[in-house]
VEXTOR-886869 format. One record per residue: y, z, x of N, C-alpha, C in turn; residue number from 1. Coordinates in steps of 0.001 Angstrom, whole numbers, always signed. Each point is the difference from the previous one (the first is absolute). Example, Ala and Ser with C-alpha at 12.3 -4.5 7.8 and 13.67 -1.06 7.14 Angstrom:
// VEXTOR-886869
@n_v = -5690	n_w = +7800	n_u = +13190	ca_v = +1190	ca_w = +0	ca_u = -890	c_v = +1200	c_w = +0	c_u = +900	seq = 1
@n_v = +1050	n_w = -720	n_u = -350	ca_v = +1190	ca_w = +60	ca_u = +820	c_v = +1090	c_w = +730	c_u = -770	seq = 2
***
This chain:
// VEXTOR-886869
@n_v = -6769	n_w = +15736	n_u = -28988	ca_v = +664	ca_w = -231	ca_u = +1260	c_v = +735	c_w = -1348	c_u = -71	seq = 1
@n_v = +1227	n_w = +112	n_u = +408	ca_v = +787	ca_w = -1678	ca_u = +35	c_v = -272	c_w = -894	c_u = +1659	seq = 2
@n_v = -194	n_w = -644	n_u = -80	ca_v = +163	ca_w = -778	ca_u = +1385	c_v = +1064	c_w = -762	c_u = -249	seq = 3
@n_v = +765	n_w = -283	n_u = +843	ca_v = +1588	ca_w = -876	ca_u = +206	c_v = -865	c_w = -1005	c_u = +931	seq = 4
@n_v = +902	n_w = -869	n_u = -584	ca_v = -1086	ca_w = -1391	ca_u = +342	c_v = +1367	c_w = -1088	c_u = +112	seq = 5
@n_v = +407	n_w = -626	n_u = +1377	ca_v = +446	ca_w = -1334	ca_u = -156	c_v = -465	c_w = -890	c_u = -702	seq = 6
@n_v = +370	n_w = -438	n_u = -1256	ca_v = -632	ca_w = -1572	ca_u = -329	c_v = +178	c_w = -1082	c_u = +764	seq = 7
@n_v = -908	n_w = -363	n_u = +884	ca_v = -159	ca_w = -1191	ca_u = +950	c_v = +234	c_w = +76	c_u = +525	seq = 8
@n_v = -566	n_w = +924	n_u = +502	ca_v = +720	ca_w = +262	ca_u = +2040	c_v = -1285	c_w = -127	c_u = +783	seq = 9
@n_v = -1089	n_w = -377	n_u = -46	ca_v = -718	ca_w = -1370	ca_u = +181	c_v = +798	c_w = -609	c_u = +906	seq = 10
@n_v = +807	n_w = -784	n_u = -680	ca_v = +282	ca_w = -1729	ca_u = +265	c_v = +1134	c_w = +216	c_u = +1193	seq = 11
@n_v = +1172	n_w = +633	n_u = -423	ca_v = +924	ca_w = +914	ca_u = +1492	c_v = -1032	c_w = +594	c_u = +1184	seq = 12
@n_v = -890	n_w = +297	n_u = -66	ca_v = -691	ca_w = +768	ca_u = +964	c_v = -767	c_w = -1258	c_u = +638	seq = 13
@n_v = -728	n_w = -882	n_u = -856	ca_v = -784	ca_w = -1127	ca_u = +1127	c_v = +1406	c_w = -699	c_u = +164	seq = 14
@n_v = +1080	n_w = -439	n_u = -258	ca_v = +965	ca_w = -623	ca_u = +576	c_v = +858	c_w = +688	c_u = +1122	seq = 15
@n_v = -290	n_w = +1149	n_u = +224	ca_v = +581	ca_w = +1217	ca_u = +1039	c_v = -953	c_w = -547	c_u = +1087	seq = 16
@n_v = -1157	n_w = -249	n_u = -350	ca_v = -1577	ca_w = +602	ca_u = +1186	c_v = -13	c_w = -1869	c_u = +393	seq = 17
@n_v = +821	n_w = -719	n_u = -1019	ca_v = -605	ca_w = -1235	ca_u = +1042	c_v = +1243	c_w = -619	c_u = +788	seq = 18
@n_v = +1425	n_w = +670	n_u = +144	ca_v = +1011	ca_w = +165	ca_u = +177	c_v = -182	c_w = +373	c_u = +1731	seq = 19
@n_v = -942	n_w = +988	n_u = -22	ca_v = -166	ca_w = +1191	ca_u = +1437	c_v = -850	c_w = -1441	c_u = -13	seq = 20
@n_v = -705	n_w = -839	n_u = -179	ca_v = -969	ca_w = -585	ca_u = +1014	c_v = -1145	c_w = -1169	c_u = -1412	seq = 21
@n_v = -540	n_w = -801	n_u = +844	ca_v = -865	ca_w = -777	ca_u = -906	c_v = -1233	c_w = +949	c_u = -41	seq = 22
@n_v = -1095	n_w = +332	n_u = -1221	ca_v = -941	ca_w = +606	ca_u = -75	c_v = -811	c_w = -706	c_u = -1001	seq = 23
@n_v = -1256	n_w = +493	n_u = -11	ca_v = -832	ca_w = -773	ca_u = -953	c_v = -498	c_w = +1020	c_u = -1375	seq = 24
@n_v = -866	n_w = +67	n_u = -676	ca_v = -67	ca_w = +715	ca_u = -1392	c_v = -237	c_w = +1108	c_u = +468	seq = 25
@n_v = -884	n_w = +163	n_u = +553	ca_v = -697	ca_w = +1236	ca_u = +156	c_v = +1481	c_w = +1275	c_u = +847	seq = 26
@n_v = +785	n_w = -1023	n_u = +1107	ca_v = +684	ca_w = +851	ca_u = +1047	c_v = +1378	c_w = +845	c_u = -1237	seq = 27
@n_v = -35	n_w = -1372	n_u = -1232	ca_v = +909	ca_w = +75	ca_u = -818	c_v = -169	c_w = +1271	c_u = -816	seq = 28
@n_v = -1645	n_w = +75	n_u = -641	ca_v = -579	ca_w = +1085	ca_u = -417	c_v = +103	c_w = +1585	c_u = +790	seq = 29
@n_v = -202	n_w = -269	n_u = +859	ca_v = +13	ca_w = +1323	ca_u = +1146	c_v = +1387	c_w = +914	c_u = -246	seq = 30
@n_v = +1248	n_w = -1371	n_u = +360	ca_v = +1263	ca_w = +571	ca_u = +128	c_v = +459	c_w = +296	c_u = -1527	seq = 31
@n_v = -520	n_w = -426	n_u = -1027	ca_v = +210	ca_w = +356	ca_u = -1556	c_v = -258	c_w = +1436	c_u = -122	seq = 32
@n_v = -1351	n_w = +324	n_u = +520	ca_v = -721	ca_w = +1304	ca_u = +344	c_v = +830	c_w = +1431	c_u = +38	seq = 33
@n_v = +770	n_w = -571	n_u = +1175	ca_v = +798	ca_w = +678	ca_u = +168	c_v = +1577	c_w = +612	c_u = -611	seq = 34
@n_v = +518	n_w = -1306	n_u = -307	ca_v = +788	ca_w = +70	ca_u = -1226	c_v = -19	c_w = +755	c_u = -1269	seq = 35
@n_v = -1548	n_w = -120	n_u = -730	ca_v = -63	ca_w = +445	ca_u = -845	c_v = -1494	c_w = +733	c_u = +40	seq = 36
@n_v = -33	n_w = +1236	n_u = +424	ca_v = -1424	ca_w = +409	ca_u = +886	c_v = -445	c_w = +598	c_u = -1399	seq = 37
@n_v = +505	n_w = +94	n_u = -1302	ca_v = -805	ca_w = +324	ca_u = -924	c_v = -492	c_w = -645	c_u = -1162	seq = 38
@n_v = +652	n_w = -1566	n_u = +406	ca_v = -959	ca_w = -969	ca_u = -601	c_v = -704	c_w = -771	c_u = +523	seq = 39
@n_v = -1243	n_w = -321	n_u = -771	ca_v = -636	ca_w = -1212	ca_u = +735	c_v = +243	c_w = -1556	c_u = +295	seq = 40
@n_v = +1	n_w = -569	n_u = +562	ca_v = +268	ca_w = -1104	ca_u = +448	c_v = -1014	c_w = -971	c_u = -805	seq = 41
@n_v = +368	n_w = -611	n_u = -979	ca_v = -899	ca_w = -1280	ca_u = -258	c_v = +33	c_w = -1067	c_u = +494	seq = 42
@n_v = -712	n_w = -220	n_u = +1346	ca_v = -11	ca_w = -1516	ca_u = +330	c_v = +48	c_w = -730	c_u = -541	seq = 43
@n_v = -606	n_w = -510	n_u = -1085	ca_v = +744	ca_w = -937	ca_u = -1153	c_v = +762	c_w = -341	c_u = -215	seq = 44
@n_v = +610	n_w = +1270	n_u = -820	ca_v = +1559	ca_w = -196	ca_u = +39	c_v = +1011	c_w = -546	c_u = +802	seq = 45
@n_v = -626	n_w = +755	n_u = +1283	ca_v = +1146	ca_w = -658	ca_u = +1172	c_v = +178	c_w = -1403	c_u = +214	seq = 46
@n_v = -1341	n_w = -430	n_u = +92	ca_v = -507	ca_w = -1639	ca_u = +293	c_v = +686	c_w = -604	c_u = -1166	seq = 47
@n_v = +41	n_w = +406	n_u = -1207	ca_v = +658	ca_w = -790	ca_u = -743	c_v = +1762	c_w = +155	c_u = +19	seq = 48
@n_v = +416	n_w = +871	n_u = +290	ca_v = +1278	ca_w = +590	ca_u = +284	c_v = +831	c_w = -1062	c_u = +923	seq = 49
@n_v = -1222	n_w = +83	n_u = +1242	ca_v = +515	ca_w = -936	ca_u = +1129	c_v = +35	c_w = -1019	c_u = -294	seq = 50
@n_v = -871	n_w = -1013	n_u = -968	ca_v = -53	ca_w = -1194	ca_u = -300	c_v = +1082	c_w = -418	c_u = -949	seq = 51
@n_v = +510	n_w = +1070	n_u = -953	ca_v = +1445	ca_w = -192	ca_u = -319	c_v = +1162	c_w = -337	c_u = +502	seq = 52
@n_v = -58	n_w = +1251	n_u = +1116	ca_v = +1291	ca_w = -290	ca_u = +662	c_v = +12	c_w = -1003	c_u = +1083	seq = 53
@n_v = -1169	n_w = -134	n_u = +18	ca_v = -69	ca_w = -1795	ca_u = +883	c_v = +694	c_w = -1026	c_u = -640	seq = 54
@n_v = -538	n_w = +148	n_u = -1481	ca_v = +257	ca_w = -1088	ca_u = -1106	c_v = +1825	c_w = +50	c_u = +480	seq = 55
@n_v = +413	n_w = +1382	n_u = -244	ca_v = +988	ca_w = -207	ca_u = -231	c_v = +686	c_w = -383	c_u = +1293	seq = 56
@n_v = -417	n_w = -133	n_u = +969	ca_v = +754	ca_w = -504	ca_u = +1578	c_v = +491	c_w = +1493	c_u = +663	seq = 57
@n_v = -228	n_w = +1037	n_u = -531	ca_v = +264	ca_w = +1550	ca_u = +501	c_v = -1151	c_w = -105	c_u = +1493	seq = 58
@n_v = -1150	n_w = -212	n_u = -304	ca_v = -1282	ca_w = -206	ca_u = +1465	c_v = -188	c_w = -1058	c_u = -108	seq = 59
@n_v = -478	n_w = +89	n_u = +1800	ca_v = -1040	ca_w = -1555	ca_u = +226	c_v = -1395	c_w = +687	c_u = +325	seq = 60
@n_v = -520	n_w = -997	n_u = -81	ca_v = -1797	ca_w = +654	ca_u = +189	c_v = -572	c_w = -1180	c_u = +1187	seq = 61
@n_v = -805	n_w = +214	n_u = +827	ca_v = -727	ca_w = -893	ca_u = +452	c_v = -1289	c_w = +875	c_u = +868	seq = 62
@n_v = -1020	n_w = -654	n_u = +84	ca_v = -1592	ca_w = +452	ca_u = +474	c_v = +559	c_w = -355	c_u = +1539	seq = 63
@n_v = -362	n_w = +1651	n_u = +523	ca_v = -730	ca_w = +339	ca_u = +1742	c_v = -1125	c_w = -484	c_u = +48	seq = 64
@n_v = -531	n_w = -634	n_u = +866	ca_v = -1379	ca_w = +131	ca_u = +278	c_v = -157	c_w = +1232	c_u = +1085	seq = 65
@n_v = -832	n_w = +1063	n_u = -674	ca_v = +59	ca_w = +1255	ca_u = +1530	c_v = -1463	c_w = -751	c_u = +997	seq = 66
@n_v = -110	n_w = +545	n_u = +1176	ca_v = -641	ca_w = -214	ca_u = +696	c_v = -1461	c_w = -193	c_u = -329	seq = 67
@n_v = -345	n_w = +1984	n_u = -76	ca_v = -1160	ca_w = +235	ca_u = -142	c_v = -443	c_w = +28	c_u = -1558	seq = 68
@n_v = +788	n_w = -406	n_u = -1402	ca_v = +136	ca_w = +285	ca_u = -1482	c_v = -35	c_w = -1360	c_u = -691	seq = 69
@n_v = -111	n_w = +601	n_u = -992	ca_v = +766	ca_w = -989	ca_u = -797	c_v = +1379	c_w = -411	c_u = -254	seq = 70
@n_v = +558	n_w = -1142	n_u = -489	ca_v = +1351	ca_w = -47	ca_u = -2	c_v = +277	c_w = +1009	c_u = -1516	seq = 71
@n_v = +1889	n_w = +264	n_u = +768	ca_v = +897	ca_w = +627	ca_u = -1355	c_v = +1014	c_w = -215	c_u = -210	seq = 72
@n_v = +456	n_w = -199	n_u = -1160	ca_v = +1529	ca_w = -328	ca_u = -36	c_v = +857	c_w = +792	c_u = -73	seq = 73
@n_v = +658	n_w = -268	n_u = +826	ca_v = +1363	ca_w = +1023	ca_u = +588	c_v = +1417	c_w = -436	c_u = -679	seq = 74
@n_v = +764	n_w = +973	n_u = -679	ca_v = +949	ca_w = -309	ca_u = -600	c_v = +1612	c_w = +297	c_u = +1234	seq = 75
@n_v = +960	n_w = -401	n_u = -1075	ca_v = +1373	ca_w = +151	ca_u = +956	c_v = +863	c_w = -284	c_u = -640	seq = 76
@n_v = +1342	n_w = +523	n_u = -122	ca_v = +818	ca_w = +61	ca_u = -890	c_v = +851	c_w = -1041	c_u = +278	seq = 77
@n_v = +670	n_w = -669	n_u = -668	ca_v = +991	ca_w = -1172	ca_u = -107	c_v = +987	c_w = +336	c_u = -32	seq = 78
@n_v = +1563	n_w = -645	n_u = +409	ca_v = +1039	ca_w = +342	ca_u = +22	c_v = +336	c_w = +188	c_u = -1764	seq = 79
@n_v = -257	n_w = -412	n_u = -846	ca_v = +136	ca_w = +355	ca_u = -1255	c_v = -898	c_w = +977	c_u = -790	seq = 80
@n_v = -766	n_w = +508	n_u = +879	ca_v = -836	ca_w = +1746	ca_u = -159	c_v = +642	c_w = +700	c_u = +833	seq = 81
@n_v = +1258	n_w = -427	n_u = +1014	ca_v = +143	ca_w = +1378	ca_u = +948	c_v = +1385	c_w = +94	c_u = -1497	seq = 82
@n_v = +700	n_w = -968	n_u = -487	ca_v = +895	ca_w = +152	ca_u = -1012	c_v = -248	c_w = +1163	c_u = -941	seq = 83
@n_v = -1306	n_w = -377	n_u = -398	ca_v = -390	ca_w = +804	ca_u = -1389	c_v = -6	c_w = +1753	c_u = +440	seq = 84
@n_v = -407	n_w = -126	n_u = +974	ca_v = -810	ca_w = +1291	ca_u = +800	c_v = +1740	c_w = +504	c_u = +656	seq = 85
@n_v = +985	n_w = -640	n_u = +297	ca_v = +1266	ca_w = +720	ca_u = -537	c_v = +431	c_w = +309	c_u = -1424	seq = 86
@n_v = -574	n_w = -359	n_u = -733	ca_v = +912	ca_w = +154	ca_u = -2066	c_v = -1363	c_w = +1127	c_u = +106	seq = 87
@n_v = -1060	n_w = -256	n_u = +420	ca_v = -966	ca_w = +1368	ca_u = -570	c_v = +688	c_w = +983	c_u = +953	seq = 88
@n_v = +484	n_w = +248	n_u = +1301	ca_v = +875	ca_w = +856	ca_u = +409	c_v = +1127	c_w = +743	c_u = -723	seq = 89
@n_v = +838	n_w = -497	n_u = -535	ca_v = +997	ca_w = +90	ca_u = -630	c_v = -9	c_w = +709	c_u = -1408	seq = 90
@n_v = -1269	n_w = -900	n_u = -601	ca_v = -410	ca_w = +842	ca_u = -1334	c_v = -726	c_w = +1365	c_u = +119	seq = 91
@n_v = -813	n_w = +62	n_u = +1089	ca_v = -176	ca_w = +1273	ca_u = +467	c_v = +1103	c_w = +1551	c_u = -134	seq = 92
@n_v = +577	n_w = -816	n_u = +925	ca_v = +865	ca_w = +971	ca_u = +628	c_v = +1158	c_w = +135	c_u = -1653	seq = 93
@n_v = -46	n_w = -902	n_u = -811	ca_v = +757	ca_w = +435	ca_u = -1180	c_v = -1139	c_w = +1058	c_u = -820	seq = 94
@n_v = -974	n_w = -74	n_u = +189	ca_v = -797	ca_w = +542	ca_u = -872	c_v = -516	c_w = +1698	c_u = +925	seq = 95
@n_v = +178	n_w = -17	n_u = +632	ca_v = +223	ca_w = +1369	ca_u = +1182	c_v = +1158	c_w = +325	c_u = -593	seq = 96
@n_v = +1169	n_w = -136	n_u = -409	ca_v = +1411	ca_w = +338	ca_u = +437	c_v = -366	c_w = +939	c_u = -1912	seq = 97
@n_v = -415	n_w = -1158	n_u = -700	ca_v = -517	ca_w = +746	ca_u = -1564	c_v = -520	c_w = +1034	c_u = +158	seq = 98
@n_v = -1481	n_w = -159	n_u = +897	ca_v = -817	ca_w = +1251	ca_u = -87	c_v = +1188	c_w = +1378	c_u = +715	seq = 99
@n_v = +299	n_w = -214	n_u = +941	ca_v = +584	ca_w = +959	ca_u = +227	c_v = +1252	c_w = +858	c_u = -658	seq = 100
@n_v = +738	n_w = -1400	n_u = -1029	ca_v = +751	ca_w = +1116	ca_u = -991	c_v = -665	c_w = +578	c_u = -1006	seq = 101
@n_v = -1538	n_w = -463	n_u = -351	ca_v = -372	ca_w = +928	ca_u = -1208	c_v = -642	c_w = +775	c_u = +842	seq = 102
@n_v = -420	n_w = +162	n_u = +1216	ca_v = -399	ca_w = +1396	ca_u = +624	c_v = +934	c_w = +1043	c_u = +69	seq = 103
@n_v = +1014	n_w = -167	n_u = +85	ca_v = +1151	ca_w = +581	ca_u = +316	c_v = +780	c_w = +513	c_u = -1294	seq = 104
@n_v = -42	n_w = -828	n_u = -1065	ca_v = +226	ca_w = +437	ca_u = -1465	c_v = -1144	c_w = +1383	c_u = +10	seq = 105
@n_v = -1302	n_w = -774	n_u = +107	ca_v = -587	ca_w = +1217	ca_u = -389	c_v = -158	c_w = +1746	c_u = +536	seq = 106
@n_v = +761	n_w = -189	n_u = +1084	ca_v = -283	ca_w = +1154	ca_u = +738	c_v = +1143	c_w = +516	c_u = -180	seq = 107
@n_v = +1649	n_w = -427	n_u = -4	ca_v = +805	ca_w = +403	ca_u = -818	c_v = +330	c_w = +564	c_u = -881	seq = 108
@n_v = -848	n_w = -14	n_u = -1136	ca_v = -290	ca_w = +630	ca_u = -1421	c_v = -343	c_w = -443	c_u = -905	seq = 109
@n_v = -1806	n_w = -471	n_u = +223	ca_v = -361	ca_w = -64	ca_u = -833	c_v = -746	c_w = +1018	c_u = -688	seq = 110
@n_v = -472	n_w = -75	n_u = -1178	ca_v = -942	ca_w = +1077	ca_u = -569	c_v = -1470	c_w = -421	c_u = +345	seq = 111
@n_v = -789	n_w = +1202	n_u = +499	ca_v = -1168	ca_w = -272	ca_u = +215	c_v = -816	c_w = +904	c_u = -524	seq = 112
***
């Protein structure tokens, strides 16, 4: 069986989800969920993901204290992550425009 797989669409998707709003790992995890409902989410990963694109000035991070909890840090995208999160737009939509001419090759005539 093949699975078609974006390479790194991850990183477009938490820059989409913190775009709609500031969220913290877990809210980040949830909305990944959904994105990609047939992989698992490694919190890990993410936490380190996010701490990248912090590095890189793409997020800011800073600790809520919640009421009744413990505190969490809630991320939010920077005017130079809403940038990026346009070029991952763009490359998208070039990489859609591909898939759809080799769908279209193939149903055209190919041999199967």
């Amino acid at each position: 069986m093949v699975e078609a797989r974006v390479e790194r669409f991850v990183e477009p998707a938490v820059l989409l989800t913190l775009d709609e709003g500031e969220a913290h790992g877990y809210e980040l995890a949830e909305s990944l969920a959904s994105w990609l409902p047939d992989d698992r989410i490694d919190l890990g990963n993410l936490y380190r993901m996010l701490r990248a694109l912090e590095t890189e000035g793409l997020v800011r991070s800073e600790w809520q204290s919640e009421q009744s909890g413990r505190s969490k840090r809630t991320y939010r995208l920077t005017p130079e992550g809403q940038e990026v999160l346009k070029a991952w737009v763009a490359a998208l939509e070039n990489t859609r425009a591909t898939v759809d001419r080799f769908v279209r090759r193939s149903q055209e005539g190919g041999k199967s």
